[in-house]
N, C-alpha and C positions, 0 to 999 in steps of 0.2 A: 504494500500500500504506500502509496505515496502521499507523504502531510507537507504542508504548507505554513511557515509561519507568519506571520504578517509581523516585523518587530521582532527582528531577530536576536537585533544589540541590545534592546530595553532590559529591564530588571528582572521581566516575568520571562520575557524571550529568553533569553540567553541560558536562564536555570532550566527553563524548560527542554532547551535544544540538551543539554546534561543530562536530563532524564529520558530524551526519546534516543539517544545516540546509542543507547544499550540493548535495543529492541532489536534485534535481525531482520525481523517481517518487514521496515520501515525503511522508505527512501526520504530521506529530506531536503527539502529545499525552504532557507530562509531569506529575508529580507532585509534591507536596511536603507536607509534615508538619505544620506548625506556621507556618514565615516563608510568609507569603500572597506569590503571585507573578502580575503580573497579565499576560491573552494579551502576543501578539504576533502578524504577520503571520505566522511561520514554526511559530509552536508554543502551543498550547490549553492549560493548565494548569488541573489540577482536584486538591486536597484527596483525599488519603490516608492512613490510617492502616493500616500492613502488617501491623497484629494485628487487624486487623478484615475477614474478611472478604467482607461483604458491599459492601463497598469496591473491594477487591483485583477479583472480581467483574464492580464496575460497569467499570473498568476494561478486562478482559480482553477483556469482552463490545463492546467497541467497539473494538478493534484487531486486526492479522492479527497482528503480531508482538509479544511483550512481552517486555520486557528489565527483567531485576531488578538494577538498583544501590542497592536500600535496605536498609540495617542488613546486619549480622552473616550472610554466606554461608549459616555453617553455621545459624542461626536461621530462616532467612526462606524459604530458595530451595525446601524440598519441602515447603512449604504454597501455593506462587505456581505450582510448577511440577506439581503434579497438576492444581490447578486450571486451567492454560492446558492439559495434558492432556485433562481432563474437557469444554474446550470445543475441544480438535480447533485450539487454534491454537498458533503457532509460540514457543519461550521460546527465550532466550539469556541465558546467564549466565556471567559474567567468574570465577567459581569454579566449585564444585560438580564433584566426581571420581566414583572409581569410587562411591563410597559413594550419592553419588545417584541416578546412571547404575543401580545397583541396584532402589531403591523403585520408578525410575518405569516399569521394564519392563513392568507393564500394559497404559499406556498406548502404547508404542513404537508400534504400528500403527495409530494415529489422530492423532496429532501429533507435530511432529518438535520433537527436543530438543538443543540445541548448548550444552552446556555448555563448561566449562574454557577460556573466552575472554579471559583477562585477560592479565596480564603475570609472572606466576608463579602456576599452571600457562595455557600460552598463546603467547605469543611465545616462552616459552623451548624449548617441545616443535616452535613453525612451526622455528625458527631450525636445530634437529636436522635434522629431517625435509629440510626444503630441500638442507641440505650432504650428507645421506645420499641423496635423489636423484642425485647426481651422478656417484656411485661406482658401480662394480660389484661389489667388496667391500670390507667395509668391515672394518679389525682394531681399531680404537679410535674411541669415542666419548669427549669428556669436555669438560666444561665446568662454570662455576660463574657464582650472579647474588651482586652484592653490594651491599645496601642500606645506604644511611647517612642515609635521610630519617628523621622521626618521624612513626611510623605511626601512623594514625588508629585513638580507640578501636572502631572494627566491628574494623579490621583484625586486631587484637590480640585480642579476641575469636576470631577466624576461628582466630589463631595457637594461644591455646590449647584449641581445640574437634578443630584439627586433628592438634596434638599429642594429644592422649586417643584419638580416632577411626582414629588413623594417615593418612600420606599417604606414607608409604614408608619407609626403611629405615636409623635413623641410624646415622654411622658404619660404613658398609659400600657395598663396590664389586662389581659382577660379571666375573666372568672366565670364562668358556669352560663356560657352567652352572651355575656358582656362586655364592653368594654369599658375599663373605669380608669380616672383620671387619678394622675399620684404628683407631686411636684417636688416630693421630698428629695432631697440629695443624700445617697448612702455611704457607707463605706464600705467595701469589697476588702475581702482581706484575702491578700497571696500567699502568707506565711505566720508564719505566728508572730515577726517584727514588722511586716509591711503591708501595709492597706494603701488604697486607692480612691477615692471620689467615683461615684457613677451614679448614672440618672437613667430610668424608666427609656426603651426605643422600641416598642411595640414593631417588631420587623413583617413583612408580608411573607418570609421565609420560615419565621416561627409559629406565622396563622395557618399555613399551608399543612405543618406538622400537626399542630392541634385539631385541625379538620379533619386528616387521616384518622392520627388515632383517636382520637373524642378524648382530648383531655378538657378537664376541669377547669385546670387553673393554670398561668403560664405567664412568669415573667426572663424579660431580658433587659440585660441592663450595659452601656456600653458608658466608656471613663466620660468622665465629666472633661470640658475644653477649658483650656489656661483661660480667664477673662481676657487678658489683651489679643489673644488670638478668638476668641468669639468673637468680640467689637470690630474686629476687620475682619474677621468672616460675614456678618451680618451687614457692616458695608459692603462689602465686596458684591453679595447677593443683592443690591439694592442699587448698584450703581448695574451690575449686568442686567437686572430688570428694568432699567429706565435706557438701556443701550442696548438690546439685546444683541451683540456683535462678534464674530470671533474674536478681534484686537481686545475687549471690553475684557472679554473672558482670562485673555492671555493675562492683561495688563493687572487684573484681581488674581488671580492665580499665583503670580508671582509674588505679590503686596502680601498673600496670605503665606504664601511659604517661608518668606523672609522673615515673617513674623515669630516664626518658629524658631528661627536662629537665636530670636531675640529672647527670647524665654530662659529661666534656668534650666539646666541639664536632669533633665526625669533620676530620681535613684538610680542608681548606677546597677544594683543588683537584681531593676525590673529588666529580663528578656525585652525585646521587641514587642513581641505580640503573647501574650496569653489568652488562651481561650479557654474557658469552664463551663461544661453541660451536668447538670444532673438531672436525675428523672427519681419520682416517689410512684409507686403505686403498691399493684398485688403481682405477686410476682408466684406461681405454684402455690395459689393457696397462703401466702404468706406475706406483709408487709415489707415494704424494701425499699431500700434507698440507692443509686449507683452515680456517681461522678466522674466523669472524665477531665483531665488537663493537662493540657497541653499548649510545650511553652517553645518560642523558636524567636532566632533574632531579625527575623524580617519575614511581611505578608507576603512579599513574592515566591518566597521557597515553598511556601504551604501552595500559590496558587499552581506553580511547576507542578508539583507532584496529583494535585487535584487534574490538573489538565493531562497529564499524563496518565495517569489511570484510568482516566474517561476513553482516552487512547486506546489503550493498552481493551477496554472493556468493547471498543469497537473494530479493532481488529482480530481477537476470540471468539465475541459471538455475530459479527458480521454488522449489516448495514440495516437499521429500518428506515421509516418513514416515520416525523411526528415532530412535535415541538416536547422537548425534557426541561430540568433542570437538572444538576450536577449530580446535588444531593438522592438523586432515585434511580440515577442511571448508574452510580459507583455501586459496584458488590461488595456486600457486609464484611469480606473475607477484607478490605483493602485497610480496615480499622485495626489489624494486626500488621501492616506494615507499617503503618503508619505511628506504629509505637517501637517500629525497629529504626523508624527515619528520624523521627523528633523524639525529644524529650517531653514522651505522653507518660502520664500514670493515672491508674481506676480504683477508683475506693470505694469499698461495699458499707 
């Protein structure tokens, strides 16, 4: 099979090209922008530009599968993804929600689309899903991710496109039907010396799970933001809604990133990213509790290896047709490598 990467150099590209180079079944061919990169034995690289596309295109047109890690999620993914639609081949994308999973319903019956493969939405929704298999019912879901890296300007971009567009429900939990309103700010504890700030994020990736299994009750909760980096996030959002422009976007993008620099240095002995699932229910007749966490120093390794098992799960059991997300298309078995890749541990 031959995949495609869109963003070969980037942060998500590059680890991911690490993880598919190991595969044998697998011919690759990656991308890149501007820094020229020259073959190798394991991977073909050919000049892209993702606003171009008769490019994008030449591309598609020679791969089974193409995987978008270039620029801005919310920018790029349903111009790359009608077109791997329009030619009937297979896309994966490390973002991209309901809001996608919308436009490309056209196409669902001619190419299959696996979006929300990354590491928030992605591992956090496999991590659910896995500990909810185990149950037979289930009265609490909840968990939260906390990030202390500096996020790349796509990333930040992605952040405020997906703030204006929605990705679920801030400050608020579900309970038995409902959604109810919370404003409080908690503290999350990582360790027995370190805690964290976090605030209620109602995700449409953690309603998605509680629909499946019919859970009760279900909170997530993601780190609360530095105050001087919210006040220019919340500019930033407010100058690109009275500009709606690519320059607008670029030019807050970077104002917010910078602002990150400006900030004190996060404890030094928080990982990058941690992420914590637990599930309560009945488990054989029996009351139970089960947590997972998992700790890594940056969200693009997690997103590499999410994108690569979605890979790996499409070149085993072959090709459909349909719209997925990440979290239902990875096989339950992939939650044991995933504790030989990171630094995962489960507590009963």
């Amino acid at each position: 099979m031959k995949v495609g990467i869109l963003g070969g150099t980037g942060e998500i590209g590059s680890k991911l090209l690490a993880c598919l180079k190991i595969i044998p079944q697998l011919s690759l061919i990656a991308t890149y922008h501007s820094r020229c990169v020259a073959d190798s034995d394991s991977v073909k690289w050919m000049k892209c530009d993702i606003q171009k596309e008769t490019e994008i295109r030449q591309i598609i047109d020679m791969v089974d599968i193409i995987v978008n890690c270039a620029g801005a999620s919310y920018i790029t993914s349903e111009r790359v993804a009608k077109l791997a639609g329009e030619y009937g081949k297979i896309y994966v994308d490390p973002f991209g929600g309901k809001y996608l999973m919308r436009k490309l319903q056209p196409y669902e019956k001619k190419a299959e689309f696996i979006l929300s493969s990354g590491c928030f939405p992605g591992v956090t929704g496999f991590m659910a899903r896995a500990l909810c298999e185990r149950y037979d019912t289930i009265h609490c879901l909840e968990g939260n991710i906390i990030q202390t890296e500096i996020p790349s300007i796509c990333a930040v971009k992605d952040f405020i496109l997906s703030g204006i567009h929605g990705f679920g429900k801030p400050k608020q939990y579900y309970y038995k039907g409902n959604y109810l309103k919370q404003e409080a700010v908690e503290l999350c504890s990582l360790s027995e010396n370190i805690s964290v700030p976090v605030q209620l994020y109602y995700t449409e990736e953690i309603d998605e799970i509680v629909e499946t299994y019919a859970i009760e009750e279900a909170y997530w909760y993601t780190m609360c933001m530095n105050p001087m980096v919210l006040n220019v996030m919340q500019k930033g959002i407010m100058e690109y809604l009275k500009s709606p422009a690519a320059e607008t976007l670029e030019a807050q993008a970077v104002n917010i990133r910078n602002t990150f620099f400006e900030i004190p240095l996060s404890d030094p002995r928080l990982p990058g990213v941690v992420i914590q699932v637990a599930v309560q229910g009945m488990q054989n007749g029996r009351k139970s509790r089960t947590c997972f966490t998992l700790n890594c120093d940056n969200a693009s390794s997690i997103s590499a290896f999410v994108l690569s098992e979605v890979i790996l799960r499409v070149v085993n059991e072959g090709e459909k047709t349909g719209l997925f997300f990440g979290k239902d298309v990875l096989p339950l078995t992939s939650i044991e490598k995933m504790k030989q890749v990171f630094c995962m541990s489960e507590e009963i």
